[in-house]
C-alpha positions in Angstrom: 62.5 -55.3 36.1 61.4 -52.3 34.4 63.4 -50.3 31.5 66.5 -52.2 29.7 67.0 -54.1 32.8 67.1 -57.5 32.0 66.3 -60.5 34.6 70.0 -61.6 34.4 71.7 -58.9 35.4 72.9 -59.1 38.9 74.2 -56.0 39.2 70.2 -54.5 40.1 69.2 -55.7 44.0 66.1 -57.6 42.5 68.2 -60.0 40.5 70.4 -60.3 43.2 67.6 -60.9 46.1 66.3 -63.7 43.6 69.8 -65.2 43.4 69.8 -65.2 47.0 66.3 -66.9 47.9 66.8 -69.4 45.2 69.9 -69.8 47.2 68.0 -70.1 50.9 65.4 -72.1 49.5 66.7 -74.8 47.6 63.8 -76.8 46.9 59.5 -76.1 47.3 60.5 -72.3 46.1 60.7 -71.3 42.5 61.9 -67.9 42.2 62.1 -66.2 39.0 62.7 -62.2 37.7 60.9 -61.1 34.6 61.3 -57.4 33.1 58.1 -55.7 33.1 57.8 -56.3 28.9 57.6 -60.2 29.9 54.7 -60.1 31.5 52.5 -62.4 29.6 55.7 -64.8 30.0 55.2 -64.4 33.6 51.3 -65.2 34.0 52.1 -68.0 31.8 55.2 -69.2 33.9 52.6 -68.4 36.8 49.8 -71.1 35.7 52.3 -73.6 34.2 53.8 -74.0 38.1 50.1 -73.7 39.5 48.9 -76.6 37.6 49.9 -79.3 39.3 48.2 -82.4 37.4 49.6 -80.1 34.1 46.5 -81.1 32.3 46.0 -77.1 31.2 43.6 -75.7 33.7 43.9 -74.9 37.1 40.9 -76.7 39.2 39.7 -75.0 42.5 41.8 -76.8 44.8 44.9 -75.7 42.6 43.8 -72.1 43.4 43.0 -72.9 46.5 46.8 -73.9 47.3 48.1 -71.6 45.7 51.1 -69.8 47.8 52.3 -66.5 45.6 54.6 -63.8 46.2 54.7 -60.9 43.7 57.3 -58.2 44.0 58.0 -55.2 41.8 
């Protein structure tokens, strides 16, 4: 979300197409808007959910798995 936009507000058609897959895809998707002055917050939400033995690191299989979809 760029500008004062923030990631709540569902009036702007990202916020609301989040609402929606989060909606469609109950469970396996995580779907999440930042603004654009999060971004750090969102490479570290990004290798938190990529690290799936959460020992801090993400091994090459972890990348390898690794199903992402950016939008913005």
């Amino acid at each position: 979300m760029g500008g004062f936009v923030r990631h709540d507000n569902a009036v702007h058609s990202p916020v609301q197409l989040a609402s929606r897959l989060r909606d469609g895809y109950p469970t396996g998707v995580h779907v999440e808007v930042f603004e654009n002055r999060r971004r750090e917050q969102a490479y570290q939400e990004i290798l938190k959910l990529l690290d799936a033995d959460h020992d801090g690191k993400l091994s090459e299989k972890e990348k390898a798995d690794a199903q992402i979809i950016l939008t913005g």
